[in-house]
KOLPA-51111 format. One line per field, with one value per residue: residue number from 1; x, y, z of N, C-alpha, C, O, CB in turn. Coordinates in pm, 1 decimal, decimal comma, padded with zeros to 6 digits. Glycine has a CB too. Example, Ala and Ser with C-alpha at 12.3 -4.5 7.8 and 13.67 -1.06 7.14 Angstrom:
% KOLPA-51111
nr (1/2)
n_px (01319,0/01285,0)
n_py (-00569,0/-00225,0)
n_pz (00780,0/00708,0)
ca_px (01230,0/01367,0)
ca_py (-00450,0/-00106,0)
ca_pz (00780,0/00714,0)
c_px (01320,0/01290,0)
c_py (-00330,0/00003,0)
c_pz (00780,0/00787,0)
o_px (01423,6/01340,9)
o_py (-00331,9/00113,8)
o_pz (00846,5/00803,9)
cb_px (01130,8/01408,4)
cb_py (-00447,3/-00059,8)
cb_pz (00904,6/00572,5)
% end
This chain:
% KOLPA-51111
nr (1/2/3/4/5/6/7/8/9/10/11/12/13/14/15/16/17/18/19/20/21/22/23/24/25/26/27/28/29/30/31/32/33/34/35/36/37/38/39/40/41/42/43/44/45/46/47/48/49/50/51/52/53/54/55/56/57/58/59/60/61/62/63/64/65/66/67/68/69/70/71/72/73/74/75/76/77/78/79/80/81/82/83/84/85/86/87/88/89/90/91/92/93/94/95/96/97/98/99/100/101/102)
n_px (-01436,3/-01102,3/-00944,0/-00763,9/-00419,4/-00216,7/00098,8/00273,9/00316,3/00551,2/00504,2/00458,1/00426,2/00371,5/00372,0/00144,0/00297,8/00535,0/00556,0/00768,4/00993,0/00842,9/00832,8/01095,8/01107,2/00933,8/01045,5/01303,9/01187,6/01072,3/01257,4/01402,4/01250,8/00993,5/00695,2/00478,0/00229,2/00034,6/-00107,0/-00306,7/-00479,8/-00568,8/-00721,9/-00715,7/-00631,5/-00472,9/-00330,1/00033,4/00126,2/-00132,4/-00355,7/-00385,0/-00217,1/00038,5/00006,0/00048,0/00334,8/00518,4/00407,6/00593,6/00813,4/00830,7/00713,4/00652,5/00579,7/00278,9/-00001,0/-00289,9/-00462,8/-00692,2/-00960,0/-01205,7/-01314,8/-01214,6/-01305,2/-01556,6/-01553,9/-01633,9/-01485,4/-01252,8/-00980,7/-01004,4/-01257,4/-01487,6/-01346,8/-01369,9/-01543,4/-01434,5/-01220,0/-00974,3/-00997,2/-00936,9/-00645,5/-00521,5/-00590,2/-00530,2/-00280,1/-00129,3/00146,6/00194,2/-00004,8/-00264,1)
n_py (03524,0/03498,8/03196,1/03037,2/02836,0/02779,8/02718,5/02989,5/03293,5/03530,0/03862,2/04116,5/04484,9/04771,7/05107,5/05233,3/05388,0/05332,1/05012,7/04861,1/04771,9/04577,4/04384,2/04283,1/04174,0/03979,2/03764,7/03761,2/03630,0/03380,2/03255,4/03169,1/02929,4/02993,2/03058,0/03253,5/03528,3/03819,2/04143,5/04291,6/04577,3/04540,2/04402,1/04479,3/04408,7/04618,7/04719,8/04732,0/04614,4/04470,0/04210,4/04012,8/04039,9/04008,7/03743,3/03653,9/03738,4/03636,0/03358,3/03324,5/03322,5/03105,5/02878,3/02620,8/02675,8/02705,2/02903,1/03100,9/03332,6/03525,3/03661,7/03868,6/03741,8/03486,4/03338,6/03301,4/03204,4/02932,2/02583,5/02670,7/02622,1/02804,5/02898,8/02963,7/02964,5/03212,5/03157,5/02944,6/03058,2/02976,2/02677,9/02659,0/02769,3/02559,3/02339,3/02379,0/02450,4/02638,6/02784,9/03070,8/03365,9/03530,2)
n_pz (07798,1/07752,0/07834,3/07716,6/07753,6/07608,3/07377,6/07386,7/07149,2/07002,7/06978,4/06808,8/06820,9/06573,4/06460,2/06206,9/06025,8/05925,6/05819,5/05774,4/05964,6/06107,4/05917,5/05907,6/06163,0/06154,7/05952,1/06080,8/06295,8/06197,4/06037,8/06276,5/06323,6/06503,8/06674,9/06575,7/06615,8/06458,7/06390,5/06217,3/06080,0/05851,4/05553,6/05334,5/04966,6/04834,9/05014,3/05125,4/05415,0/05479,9/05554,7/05376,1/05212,2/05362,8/05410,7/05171,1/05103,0/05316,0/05264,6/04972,7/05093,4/05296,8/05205,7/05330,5/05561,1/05793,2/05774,8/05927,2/05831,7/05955,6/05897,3/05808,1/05519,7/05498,9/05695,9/05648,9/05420,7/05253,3/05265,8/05399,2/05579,2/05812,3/05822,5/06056,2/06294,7/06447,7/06663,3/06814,3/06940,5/07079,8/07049,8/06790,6/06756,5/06883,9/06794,4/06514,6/06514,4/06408,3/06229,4/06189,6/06264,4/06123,2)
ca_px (-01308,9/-00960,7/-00881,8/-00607,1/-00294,1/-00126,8/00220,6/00293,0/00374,4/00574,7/00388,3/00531,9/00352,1/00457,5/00268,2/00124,9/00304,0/00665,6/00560,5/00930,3/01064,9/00761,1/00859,1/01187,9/01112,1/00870,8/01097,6/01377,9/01111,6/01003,8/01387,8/01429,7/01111,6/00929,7/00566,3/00417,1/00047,9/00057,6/-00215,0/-00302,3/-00607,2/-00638,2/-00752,4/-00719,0/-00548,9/-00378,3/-00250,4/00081,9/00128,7/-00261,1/-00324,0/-00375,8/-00069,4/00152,0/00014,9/00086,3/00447,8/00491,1/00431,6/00673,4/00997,0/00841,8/00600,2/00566,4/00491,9/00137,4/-00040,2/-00403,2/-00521,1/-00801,7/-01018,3/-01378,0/-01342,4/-01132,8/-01397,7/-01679,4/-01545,5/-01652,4/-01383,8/-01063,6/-00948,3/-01033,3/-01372,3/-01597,5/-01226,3/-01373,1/-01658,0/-01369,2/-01038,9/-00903,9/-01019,8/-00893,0/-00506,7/-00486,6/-00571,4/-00457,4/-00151,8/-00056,4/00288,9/00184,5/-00158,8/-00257,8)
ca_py (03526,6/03401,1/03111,8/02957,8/02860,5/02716,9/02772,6/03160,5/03316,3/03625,2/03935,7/04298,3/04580,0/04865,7/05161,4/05243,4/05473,5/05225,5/04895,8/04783,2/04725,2/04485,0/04299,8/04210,3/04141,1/03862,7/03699,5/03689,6/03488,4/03258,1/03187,9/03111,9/02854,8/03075,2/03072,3/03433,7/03620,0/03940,3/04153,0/04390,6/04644,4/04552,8/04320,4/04557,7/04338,3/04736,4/04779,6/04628,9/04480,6/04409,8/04036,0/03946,5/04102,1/03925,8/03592,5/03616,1/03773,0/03529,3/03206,4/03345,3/03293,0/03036,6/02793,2/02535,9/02752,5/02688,3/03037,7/03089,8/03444,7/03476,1/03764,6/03826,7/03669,6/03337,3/03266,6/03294,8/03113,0/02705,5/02468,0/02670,7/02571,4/02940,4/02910,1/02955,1/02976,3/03289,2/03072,6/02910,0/03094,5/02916,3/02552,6/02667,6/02763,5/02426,2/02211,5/02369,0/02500,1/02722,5/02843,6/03201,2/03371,1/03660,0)
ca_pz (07867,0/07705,1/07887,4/07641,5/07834,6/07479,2/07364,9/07387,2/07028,4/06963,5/06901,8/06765,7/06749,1/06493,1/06408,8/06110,2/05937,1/05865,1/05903,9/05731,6/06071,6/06156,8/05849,0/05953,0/06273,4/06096,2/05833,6/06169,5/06389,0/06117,6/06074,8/06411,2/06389,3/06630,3/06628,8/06587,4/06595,0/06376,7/06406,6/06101,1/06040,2/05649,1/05438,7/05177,7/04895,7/04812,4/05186,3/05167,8/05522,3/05482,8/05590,9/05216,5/05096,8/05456,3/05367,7/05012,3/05109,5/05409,8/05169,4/04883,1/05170,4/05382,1/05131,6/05420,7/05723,0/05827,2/05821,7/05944,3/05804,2/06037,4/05866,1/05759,5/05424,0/05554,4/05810,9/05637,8/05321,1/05246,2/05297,3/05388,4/05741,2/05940,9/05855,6/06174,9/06363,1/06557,2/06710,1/06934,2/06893,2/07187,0/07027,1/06696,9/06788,8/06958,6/06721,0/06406,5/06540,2/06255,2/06261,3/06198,6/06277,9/06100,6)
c_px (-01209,6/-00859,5/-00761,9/-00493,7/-00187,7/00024,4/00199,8/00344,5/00433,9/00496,6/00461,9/00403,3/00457,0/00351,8/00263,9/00182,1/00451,6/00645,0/00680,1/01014,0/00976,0/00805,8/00975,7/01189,7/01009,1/00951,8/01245,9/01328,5/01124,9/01169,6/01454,2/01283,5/01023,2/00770,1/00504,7/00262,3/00110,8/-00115,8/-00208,1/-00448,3/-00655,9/-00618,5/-00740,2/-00611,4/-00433,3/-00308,3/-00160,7/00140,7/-00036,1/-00232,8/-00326,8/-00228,8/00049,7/00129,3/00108,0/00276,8/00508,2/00552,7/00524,9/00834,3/00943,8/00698,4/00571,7/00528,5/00302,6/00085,2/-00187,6/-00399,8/-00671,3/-00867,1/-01213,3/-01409,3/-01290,4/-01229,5/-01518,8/-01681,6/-01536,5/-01530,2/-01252,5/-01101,2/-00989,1/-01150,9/-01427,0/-01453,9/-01261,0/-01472,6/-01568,6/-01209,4/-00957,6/-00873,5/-00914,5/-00760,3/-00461,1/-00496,2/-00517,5/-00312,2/-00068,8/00062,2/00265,1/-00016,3/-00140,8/-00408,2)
c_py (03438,0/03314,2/03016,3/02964,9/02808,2/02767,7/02946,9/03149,9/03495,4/03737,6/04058,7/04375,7/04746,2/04994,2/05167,8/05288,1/05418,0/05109,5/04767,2/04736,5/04608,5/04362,7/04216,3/04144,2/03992,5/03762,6/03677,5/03610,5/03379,6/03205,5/03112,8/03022,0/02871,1/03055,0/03196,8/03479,2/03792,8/03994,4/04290,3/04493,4/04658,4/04445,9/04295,7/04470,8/04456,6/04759,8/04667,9/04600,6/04472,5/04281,4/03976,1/03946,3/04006,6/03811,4/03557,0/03650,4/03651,7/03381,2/03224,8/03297,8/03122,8/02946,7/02654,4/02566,9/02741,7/02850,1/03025,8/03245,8/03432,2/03602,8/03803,5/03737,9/03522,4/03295,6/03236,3/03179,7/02917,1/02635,6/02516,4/02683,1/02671,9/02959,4/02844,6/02932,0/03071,1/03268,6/03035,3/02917,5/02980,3/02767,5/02544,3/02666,1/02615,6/02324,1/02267,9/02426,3/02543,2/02776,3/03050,7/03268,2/03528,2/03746,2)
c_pz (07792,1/07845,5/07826,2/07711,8/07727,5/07489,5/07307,4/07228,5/07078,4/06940,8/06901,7/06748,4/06707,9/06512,2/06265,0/05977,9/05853,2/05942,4/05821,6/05827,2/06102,6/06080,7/05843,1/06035,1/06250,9/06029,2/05998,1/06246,8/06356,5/06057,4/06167,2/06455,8/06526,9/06535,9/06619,9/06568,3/06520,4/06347,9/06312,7/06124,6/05935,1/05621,2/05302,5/05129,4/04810,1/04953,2/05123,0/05270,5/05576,4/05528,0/05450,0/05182,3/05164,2/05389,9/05295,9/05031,6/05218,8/05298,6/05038,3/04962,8/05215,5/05340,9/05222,3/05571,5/05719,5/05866,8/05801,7/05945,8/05839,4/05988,1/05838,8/05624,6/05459,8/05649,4/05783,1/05463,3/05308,7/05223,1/05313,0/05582,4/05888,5/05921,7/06005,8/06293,8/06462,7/06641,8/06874,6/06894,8/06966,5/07155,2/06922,3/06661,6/06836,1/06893,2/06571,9/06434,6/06407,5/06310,1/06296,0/06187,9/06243,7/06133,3)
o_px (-01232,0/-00763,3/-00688,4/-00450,1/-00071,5/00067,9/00132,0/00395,6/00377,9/00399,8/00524,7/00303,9/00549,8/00251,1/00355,2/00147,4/00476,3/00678,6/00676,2/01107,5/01047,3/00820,8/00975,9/01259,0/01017,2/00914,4/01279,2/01396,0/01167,8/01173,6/01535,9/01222,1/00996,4/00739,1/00485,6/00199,4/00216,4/-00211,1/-00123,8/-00521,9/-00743,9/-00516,7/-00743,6/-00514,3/-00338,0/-00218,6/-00202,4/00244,7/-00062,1/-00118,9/-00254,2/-00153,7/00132,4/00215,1/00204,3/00348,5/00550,6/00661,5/00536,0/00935,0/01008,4/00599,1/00476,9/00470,9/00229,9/00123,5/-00233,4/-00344,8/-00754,0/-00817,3/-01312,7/-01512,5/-01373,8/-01212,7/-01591,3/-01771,7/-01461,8/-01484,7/-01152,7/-01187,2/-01000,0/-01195,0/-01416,1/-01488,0/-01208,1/-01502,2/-01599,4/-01123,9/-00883,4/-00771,7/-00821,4/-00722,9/-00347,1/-00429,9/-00454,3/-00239,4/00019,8/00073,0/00305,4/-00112,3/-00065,1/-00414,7)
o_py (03318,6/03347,2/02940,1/03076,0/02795,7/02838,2/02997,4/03049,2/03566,1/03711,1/04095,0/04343,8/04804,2/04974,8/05121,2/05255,2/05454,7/05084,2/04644,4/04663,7/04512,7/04254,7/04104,6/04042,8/03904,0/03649,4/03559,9/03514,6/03286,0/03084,2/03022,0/03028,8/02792,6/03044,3/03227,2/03431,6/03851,4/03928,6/04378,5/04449,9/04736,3/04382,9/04207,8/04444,6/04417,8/04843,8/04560,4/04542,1/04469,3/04236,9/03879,1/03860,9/03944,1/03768,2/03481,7/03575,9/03557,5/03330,9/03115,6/03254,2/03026,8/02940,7/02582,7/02504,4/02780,3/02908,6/02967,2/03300,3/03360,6/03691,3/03736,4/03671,1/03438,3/03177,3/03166,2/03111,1/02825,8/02662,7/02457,5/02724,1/02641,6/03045,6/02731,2/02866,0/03051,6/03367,4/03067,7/02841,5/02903,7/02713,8/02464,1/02595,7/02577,8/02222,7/02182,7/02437,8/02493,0/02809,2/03124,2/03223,2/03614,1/03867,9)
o_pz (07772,5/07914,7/07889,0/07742,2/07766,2/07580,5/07217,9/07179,6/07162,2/06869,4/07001,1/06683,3/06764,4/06580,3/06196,8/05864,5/05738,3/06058,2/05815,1/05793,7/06132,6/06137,9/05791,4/06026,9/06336,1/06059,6/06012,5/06284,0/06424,0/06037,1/06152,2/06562,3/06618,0/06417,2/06737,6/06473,8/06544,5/06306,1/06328,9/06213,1/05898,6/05650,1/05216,4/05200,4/04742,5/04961,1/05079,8/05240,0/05696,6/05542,2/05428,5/05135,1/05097,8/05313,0/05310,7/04964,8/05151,9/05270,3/04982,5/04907,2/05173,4/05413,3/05190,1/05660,5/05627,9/05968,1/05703,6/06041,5/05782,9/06057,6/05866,5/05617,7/05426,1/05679,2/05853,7/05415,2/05344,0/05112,0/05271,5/05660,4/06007,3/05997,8/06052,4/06391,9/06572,2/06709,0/06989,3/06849,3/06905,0/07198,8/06929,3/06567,8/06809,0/06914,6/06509,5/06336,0/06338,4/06428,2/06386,2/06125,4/06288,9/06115,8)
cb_px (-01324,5/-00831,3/-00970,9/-00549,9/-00289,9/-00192,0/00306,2/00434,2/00242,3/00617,3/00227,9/00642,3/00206,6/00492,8/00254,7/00065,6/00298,2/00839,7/00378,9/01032,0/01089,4/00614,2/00841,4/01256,7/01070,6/00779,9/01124,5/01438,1/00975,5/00856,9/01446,2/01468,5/01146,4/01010,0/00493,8/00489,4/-00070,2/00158,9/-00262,0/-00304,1/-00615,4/-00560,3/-00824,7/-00677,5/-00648,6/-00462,2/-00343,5/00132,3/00256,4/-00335,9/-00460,2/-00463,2/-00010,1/00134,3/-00084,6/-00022,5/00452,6/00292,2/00268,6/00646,9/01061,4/00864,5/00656,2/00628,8/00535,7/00121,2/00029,5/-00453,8/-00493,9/-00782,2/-00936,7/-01466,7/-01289,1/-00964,9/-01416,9/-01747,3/-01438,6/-01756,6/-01377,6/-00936,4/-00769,4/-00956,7/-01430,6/-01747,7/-01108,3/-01372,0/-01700,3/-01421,2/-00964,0/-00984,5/-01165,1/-00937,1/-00478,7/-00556,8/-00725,0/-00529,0/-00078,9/-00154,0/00409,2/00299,1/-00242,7/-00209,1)
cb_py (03480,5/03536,1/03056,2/03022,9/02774,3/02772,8/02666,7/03245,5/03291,1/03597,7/03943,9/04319,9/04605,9/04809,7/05274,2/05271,9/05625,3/05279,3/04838,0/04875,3/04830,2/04522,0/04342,6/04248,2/04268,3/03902,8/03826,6/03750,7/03474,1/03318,2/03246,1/03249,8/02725,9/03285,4/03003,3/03528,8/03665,2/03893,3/04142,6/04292,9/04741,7/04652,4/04319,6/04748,4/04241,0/04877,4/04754,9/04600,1/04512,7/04410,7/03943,8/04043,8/04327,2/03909,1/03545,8/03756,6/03927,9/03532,8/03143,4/03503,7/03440,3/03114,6/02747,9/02415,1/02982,4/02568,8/03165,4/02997,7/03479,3/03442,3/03776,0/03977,5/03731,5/03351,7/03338,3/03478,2/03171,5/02622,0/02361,4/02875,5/02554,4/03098,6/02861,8/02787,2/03015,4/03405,7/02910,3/02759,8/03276,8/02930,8/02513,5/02736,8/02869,8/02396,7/02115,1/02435,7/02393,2/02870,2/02798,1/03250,1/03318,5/03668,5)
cb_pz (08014,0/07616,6/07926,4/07501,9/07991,8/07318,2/07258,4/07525,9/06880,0/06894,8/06973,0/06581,0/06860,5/06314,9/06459,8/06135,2/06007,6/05890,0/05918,3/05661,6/06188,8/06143,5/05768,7/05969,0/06372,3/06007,3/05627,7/06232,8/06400,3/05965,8/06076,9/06526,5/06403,8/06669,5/06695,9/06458,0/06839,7/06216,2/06553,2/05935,6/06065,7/05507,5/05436,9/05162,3/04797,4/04758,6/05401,4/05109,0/05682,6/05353,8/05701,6/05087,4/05120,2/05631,9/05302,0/04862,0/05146,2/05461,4/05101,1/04830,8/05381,1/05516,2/04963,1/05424,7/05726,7/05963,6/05740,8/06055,9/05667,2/06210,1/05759,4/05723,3/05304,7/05638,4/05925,8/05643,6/05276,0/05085,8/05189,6/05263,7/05746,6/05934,5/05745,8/06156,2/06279,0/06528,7/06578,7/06988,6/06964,4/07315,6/06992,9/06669,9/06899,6/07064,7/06713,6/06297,2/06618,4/06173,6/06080,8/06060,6/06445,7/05953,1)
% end
């Protein structure tokens, strides 16, 4: 059960097929120091609004926004901060309070 009562973030959903509107609607949040969740279905480092590709696009505008790309490779990898993050999502948002969660 998701018991997290934390600070609320933003959340868009697009579909698949033009996700160029999603991308604005990202880069105007993170202007307006809004906190946001963005929720993707790729990893694929060829998808581009994959979570690889957002990050990497993401940290090119906004190189001190805190972003936690929460995926299968980031969680399972040794010493970066979202490892074992889906253990206790709820713990995890709260204390790293990333600006943007992908």
């Amino acid at each position: 059960e998701n018991t997290w009562k934390g600070n609320h973030r933003n959340i868009s959903i697009s579909n698949c097929k033009d996700q160029s509107g999603i991308w604005h609607e990202i880069i105007k949040a993170l202007k307006n120091n809004e906190k946001i969740a963005i929720c993707v279905d790729s990893r694929d480092e060829g998808a581009k609004y994959g979570s690889f590709n957002l990050e990497q696009m993401i940290k090119e505008i906004f190189p001190s926004k805190k972003i936690a790309r929460i995926d299968a490779h980031t969680v399972a990898e040794k010493g970066h901060f979202c490892r074992g993050a889906t253990e206790d999502i709820n713990a995890f948002i709260e204390s790293e309070n990333p600006d943007i969660l992908i």
